[in-house]
BAKELUM-272714 format. One record per residue (C-alpha): x, y, z; residue in one letter; residue number from 1. Coordinates in Angstrom, 3 decimals. Example, Ala and Ser with C-alpha at 12.3 -4.5 7.8 and 13.67 -1.06 7.14 Angstrom:
2
{xx->12.300 | yy->-4.500 | zz->7.800 | type->A | seq->1}
{xx->13.670 | yy->-1.060 | zz->7.140 | type->S | seq->2}
//
This chain:
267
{xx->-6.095 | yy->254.924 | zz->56.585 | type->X | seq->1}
{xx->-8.731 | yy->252.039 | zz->56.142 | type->X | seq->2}
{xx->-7.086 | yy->251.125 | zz->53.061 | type->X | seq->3}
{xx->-3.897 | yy->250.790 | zz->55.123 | type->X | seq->4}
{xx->-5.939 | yy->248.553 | zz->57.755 | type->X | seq->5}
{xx->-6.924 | yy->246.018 | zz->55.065 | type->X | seq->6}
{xx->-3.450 | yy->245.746 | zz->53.384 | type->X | seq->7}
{xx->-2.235 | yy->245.078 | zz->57.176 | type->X | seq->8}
{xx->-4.918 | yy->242.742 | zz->57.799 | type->X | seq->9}
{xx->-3.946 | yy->240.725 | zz->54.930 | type->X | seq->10}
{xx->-0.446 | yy->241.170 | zz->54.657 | type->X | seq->11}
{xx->-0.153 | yy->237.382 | zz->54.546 | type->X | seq->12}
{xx->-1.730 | yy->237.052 | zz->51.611 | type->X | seq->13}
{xx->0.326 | yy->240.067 | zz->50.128 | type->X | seq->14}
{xx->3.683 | yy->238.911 | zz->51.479 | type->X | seq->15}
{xx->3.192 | yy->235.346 | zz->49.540 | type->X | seq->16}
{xx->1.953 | yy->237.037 | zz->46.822 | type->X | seq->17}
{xx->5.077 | yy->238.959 | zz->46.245 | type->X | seq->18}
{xx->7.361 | yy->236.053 | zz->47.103 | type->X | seq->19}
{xx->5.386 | yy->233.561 | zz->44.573 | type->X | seq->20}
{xx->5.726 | yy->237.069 | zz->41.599 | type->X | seq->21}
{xx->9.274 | yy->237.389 | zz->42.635 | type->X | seq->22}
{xx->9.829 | yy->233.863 | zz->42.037 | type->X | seq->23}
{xx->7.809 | yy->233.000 | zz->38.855 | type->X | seq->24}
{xx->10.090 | yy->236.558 | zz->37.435 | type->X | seq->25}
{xx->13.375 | yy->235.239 | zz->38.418 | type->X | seq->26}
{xx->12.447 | yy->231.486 | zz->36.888 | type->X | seq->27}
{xx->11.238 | yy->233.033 | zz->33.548 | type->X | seq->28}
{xx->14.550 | yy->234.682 | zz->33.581 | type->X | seq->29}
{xx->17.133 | yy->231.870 | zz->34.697 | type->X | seq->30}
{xx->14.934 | yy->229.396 | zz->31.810 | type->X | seq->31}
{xx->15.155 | yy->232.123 | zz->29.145 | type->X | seq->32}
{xx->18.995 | yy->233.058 | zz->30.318 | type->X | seq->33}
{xx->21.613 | yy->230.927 | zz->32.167 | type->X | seq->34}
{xx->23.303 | yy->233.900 | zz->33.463 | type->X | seq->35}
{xx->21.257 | yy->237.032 | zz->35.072 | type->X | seq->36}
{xx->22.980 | yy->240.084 | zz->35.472 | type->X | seq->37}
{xx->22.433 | yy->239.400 | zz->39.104 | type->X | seq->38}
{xx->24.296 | yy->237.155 | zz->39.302 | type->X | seq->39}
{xx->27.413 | yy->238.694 | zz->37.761 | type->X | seq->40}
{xx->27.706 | yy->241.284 | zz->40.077 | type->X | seq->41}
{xx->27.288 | yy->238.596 | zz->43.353 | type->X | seq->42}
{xx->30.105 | yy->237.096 | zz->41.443 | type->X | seq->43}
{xx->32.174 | yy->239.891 | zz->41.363 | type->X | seq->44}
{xx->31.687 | yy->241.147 | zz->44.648 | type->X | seq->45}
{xx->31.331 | yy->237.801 | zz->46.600 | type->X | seq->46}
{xx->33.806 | yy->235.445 | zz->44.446 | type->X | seq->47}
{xx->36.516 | yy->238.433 | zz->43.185 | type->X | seq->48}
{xx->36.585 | yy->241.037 | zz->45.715 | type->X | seq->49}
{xx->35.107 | yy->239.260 | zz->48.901 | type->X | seq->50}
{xx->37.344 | yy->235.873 | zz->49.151 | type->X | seq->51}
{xx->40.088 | yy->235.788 | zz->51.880 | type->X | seq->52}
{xx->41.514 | yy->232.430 | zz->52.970 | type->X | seq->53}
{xx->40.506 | yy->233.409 | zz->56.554 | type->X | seq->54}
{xx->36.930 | yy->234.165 | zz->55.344 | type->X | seq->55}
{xx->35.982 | yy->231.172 | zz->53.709 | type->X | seq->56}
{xx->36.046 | yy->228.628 | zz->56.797 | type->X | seq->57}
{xx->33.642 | yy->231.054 | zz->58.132 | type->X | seq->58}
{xx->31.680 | yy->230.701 | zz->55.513 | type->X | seq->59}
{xx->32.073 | yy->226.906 | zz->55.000 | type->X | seq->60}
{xx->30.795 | yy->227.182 | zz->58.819 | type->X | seq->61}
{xx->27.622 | yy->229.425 | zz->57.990 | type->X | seq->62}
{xx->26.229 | yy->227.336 | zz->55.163 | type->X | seq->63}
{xx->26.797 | yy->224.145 | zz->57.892 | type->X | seq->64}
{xx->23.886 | yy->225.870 | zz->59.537 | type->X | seq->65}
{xx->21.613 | yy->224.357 | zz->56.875 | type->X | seq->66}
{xx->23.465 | yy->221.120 | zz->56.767 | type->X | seq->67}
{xx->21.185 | yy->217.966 | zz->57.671 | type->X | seq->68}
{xx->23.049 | yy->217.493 | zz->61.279 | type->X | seq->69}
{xx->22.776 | yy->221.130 | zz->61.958 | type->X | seq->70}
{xx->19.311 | yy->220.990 | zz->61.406 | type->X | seq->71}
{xx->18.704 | yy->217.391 | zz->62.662 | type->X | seq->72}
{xx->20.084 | yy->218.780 | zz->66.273 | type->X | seq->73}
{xx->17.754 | yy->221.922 | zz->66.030 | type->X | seq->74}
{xx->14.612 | yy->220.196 | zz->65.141 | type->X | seq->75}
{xx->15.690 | yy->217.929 | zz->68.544 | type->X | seq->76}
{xx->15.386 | yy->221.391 | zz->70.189 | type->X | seq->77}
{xx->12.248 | yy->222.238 | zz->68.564 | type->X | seq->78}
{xx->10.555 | yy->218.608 | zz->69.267 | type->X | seq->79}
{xx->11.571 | yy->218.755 | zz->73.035 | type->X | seq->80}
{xx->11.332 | yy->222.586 | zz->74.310 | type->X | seq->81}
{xx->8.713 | yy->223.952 | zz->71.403 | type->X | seq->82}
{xx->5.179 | yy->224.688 | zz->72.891 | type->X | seq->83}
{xx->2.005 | yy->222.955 | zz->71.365 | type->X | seq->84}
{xx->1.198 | yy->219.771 | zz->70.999 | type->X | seq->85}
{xx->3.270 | yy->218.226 | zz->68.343 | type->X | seq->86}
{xx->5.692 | yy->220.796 | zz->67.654 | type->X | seq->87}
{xx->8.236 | yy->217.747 | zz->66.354 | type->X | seq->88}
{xx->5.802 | yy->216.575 | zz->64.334 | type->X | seq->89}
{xx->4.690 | yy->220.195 | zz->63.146 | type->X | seq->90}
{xx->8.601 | yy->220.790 | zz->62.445 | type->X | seq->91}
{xx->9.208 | yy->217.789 | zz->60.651 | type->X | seq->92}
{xx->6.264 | yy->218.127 | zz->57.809 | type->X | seq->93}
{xx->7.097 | yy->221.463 | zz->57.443 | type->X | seq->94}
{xx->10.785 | yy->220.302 | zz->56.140 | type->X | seq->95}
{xx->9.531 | yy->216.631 | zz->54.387 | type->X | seq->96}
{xx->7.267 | yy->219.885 | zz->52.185 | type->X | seq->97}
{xx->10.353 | yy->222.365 | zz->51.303 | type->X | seq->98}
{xx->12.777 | yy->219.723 | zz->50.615 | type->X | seq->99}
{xx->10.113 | yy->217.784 | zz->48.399 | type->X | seq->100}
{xx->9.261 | yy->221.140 | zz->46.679 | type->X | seq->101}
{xx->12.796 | yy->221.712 | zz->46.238 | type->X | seq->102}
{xx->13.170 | yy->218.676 | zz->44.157 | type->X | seq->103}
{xx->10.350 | yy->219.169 | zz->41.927 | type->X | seq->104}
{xx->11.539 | yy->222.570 | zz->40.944 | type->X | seq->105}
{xx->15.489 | yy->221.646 | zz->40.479 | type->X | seq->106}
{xx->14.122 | yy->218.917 | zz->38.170 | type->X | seq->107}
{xx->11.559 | yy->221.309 | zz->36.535 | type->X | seq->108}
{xx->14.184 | yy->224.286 | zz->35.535 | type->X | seq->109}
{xx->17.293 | yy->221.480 | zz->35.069 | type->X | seq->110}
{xx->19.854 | yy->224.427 | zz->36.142 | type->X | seq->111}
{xx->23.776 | yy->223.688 | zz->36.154 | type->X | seq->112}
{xx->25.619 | yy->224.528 | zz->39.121 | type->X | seq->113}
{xx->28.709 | yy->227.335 | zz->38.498 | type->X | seq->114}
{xx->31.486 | yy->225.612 | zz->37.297 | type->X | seq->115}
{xx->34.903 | yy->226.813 | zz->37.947 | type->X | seq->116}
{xx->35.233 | yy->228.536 | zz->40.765 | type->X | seq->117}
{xx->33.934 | yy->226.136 | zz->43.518 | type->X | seq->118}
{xx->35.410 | yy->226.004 | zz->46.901 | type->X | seq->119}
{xx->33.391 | yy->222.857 | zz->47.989 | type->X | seq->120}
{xx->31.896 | yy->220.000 | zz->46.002 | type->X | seq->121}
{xx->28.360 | yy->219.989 | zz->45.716 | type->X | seq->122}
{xx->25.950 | yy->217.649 | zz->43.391 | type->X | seq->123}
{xx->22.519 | yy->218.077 | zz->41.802 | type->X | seq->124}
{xx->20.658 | yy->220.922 | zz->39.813 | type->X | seq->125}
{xx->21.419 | yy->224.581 | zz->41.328 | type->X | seq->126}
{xx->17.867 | yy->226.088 | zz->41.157 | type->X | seq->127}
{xx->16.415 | yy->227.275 | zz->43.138 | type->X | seq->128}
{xx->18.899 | yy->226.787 | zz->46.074 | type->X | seq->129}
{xx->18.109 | yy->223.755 | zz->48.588 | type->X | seq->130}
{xx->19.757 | yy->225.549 | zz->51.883 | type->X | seq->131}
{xx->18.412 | yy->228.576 | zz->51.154 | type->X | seq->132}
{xx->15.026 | yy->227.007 | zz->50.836 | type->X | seq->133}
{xx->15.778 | yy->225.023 | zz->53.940 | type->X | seq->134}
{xx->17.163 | yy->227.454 | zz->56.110 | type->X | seq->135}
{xx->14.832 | yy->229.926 | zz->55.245 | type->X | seq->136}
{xx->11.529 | yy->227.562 | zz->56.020 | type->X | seq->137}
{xx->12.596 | yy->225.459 | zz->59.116 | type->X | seq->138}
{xx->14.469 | yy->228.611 | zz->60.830 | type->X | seq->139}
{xx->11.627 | yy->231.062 | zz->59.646 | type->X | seq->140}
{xx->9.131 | yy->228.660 | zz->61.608 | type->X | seq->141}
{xx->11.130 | yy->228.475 | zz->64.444 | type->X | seq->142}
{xx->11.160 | yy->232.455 | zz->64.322 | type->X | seq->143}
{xx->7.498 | yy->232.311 | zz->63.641 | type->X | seq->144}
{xx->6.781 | yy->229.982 | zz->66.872 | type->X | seq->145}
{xx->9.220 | yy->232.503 | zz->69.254 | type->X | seq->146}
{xx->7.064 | yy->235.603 | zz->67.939 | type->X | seq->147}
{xx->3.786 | yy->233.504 | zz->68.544 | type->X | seq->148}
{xx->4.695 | yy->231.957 | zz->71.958 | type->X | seq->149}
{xx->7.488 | yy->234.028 | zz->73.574 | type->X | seq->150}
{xx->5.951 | yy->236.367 | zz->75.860 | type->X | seq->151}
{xx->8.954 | yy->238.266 | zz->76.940 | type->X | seq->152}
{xx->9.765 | yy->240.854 | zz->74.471 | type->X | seq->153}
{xx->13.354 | yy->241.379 | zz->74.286 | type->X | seq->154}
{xx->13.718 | yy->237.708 | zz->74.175 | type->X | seq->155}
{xx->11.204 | yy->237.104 | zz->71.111 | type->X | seq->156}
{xx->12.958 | yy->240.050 | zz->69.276 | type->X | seq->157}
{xx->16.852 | yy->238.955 | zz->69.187 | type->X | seq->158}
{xx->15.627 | yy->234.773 | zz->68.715 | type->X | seq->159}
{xx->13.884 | yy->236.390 | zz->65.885 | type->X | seq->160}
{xx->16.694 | yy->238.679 | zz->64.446 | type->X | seq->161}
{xx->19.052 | yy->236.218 | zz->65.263 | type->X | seq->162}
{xx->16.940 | yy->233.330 | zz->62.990 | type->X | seq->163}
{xx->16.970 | yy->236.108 | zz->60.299 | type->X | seq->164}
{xx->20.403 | yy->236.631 | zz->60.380 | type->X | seq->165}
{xx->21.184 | yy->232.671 | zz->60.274 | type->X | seq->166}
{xx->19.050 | yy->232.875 | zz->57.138 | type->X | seq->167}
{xx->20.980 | yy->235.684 | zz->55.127 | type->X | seq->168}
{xx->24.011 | yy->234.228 | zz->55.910 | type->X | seq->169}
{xx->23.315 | yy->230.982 | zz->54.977 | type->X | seq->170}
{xx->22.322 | yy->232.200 | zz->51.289 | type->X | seq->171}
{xx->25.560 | yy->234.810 | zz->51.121 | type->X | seq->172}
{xx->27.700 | yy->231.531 | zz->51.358 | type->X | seq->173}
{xx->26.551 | yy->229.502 | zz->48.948 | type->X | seq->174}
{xx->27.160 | yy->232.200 | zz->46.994 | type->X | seq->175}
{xx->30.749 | yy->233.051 | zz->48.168 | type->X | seq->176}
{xx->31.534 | yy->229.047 | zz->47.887 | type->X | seq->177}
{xx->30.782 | yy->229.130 | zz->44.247 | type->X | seq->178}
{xx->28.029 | yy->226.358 | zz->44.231 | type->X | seq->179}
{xx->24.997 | yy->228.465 | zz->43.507 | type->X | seq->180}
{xx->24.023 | yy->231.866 | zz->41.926 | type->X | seq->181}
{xx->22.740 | yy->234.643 | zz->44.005 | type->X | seq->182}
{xx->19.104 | yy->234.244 | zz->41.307 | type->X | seq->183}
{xx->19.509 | yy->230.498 | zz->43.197 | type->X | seq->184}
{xx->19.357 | yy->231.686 | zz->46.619 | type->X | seq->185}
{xx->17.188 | yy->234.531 | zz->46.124 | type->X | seq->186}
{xx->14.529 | yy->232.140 | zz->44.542 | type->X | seq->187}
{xx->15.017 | yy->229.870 | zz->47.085 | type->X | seq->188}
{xx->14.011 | yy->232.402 | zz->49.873 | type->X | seq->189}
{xx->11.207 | yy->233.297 | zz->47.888 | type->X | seq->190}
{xx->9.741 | yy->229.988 | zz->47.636 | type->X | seq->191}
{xx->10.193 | yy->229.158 | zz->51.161 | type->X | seq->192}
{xx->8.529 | yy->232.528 | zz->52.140 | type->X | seq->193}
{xx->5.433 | yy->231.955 | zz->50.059 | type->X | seq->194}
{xx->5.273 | yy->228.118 | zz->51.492 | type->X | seq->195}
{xx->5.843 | yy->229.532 | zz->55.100 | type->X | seq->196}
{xx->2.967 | yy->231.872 | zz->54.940 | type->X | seq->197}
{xx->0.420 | yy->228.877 | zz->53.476 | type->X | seq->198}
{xx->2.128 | yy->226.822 | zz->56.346 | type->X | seq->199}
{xx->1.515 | yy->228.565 | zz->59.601 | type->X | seq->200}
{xx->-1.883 | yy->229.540 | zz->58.336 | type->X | seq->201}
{xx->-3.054 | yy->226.378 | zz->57.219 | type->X | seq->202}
{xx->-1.232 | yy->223.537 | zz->58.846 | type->X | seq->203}
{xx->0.756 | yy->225.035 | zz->62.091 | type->X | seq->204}
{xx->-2.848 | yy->224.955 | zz->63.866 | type->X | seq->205}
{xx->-3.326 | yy->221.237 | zz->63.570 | type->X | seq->206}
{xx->-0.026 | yy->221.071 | zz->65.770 | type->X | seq->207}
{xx->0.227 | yy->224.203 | zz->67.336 | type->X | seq->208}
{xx->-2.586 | yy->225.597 | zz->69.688 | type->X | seq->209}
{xx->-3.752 | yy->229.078 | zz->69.296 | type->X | seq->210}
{xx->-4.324 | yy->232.064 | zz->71.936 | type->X | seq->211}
{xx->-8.283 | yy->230.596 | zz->72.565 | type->X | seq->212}
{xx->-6.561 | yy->227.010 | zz->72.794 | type->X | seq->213}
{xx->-4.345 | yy->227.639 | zz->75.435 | type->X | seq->214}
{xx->-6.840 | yy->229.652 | zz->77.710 | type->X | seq->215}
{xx->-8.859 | yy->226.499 | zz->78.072 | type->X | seq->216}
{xx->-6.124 | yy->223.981 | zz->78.345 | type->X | seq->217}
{xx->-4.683 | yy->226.483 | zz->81.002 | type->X | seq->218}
{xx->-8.445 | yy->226.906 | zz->82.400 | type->X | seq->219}
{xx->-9.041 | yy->223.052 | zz->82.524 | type->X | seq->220}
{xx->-5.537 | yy->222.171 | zz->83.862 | type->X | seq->221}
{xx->-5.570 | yy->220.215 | zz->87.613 | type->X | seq->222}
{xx->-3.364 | yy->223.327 | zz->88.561 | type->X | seq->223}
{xx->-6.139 | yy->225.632 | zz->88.088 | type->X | seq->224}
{xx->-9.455 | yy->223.096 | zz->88.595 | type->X | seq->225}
{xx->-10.210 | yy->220.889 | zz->91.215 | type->X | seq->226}
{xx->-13.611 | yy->218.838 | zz->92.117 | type->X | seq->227}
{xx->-16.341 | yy->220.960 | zz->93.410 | type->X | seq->228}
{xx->-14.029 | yy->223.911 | zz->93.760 | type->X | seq->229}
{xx->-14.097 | yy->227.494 | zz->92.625 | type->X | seq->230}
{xx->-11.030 | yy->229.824 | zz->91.954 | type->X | seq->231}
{xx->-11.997 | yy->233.054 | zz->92.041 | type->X | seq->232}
{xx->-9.425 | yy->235.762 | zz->90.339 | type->X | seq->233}
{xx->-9.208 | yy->238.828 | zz->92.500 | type->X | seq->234}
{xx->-9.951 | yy->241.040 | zz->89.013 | type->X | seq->235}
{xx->-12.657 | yy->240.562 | zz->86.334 | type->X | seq->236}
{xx->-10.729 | yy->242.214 | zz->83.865 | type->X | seq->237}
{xx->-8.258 | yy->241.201 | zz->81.846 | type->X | seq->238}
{xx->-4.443 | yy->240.468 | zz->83.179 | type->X | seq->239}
{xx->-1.550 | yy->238.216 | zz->82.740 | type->X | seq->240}
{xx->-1.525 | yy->235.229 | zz->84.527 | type->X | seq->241}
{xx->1.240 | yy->236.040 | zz->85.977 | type->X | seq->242}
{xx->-0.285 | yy->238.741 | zz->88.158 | type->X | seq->243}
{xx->-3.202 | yy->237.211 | zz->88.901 | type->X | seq->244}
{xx->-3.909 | yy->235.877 | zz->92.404 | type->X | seq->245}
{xx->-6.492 | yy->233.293 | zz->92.478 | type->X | seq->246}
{xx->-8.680 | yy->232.828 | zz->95.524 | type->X | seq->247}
{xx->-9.576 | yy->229.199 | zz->96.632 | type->X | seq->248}
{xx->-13.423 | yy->230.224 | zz->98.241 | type->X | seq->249}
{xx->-14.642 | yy->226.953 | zz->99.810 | type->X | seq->250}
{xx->-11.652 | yy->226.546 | zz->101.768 | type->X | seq->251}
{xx->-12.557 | yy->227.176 | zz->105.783 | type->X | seq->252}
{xx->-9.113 | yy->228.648 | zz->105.933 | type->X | seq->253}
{xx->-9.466 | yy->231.445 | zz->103.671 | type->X | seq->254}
{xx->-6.184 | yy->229.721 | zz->101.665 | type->X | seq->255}
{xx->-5.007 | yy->231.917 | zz->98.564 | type->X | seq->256}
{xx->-2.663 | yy->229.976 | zz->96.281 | type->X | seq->257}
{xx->-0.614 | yy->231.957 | zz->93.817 | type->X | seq->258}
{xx->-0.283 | yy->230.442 | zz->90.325 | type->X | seq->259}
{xx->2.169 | yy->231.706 | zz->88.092 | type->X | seq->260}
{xx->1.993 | yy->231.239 | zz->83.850 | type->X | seq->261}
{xx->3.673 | yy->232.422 | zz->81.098 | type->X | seq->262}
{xx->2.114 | yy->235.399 | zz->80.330 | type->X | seq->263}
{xx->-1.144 | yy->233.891 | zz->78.477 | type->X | seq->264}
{xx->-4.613 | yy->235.953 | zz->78.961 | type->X | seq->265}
{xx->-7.238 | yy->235.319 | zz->81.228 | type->X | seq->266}
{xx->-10.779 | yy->236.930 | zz->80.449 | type->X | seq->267}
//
């Protein structure tokens, strides 16, 4: 069981090790062999036995969710409503870094896209995949900032599954449209995982505040502090903001105020 514990406790480290393995496999493969045998059968499920007329605006919509205005209109979203404080700023390094990375590994492994069976024109080297790279780091941090900051549970879980979803169907239609391999989008995701993981450890605090943070911006907010005052919570132990009465005690009156938060901890 305690080895259990300390894979758990670092299954950061373990999740971007896998990704970066994953990756560095399916490079040495695509540099050593055009065509994986992967990538045959996504062809000949996704390109002979999956097209329908019907199907592929569908899928021409999908991969628009990883389209520059798609994504220009989310990180708006992200800038405005996001909690911390420079979520904007916090979004917009973390996509400057995946489409930069991008870049240096389409010029590194110099990969053709499929030729002959494209349904939409695309330009550039085809590994690893650049919106499955993007989708998979700028939604993944959104889904990373719901499950951090979202107290309500049902909430936090569908945002999440929905980002997730957004992400696999992204990479299935740049498959189905014939501009990238499945090895492309596969990589892709695993690059972007590994770079997520280094991200919200290492950078996403410099933007984002953490559990400690927000009890004393909460703590030293007008709202809760005034001059010479003393609020006084009706229990020492732990609760939710939410349910917590606080007691204004050099008030004559006797006045109780009510404050309600969202569900961050008060010690």
């Amino acid at each position: 069981m305690s080895v259990l514990k300390r894979i758990w406790a670092g299954r950061r480290v373990v999740v971007v090790a896998v990704a970066m393995v994953l990756f560095i496999a399916i490079m040495q493969e695509v540099r050593s062999t055009e065509i994986l045998q992967l990538d045959i059968d996504a062809y000949n499920f996704f390109v002979l036995k999956l097209r329908r007329p019907w199907l592929t605006s569908i899928m021409e919509g999908f991969s628009s969710l990883s389209s520059p205005i798609v994504i220009g209109a989310m990180f708006l979203m992200v800038a405005a409503f996001a909690p911390g404080r420079r979520p904007g700023m916090c979004a917009a390094v973390n996509l400057v870094s995946v489409v930069l990375i991008n870049q240096v590994l389409k010029y590194i492994v110099h990969r053709p896209r499929p030729d002959g069976f494209r349904l939409i024109s695309e330009i550039g080297y085809s590994f690893p995949s650049g919106h499955s790279m993007v989708s998979m780091a700028f939604y993944g941090l959104c889904a990373w900032m719901v499950w951090n900051y979202e107290r309500d549970r049902i909430m936090r879980w569908a945002c999440c599954t929905a980002f997730a979803l957004t992400i696999v169907v992204v990479g299935m239609s740049r498959v189905y449209l014939g501009v990238h391999y499945a090895s492309d989008v596969i990589a892709g995701f695993c690059v972007s995982i590994a770079w997520i993981g280094v991200y919200t450890k290492v950078f996403c605090p410099l933007f984002m505040p953490d559990e400690s943070e927000q009890h004393r911006e909460v703590i030293q907010s007008p709202a809760y502090v005034e001059p010479e005052r003393l609020y006084v919570a009706d229990n020492t132990t732990t609760m939710r903001a939410r349910h917590m009465r606080w007691e204004l005690v050099d008030d004559p009156d006797g006045h109780v105020r009510t404050e309600e938060d969202s569900g961050k901890h008060f010690k």
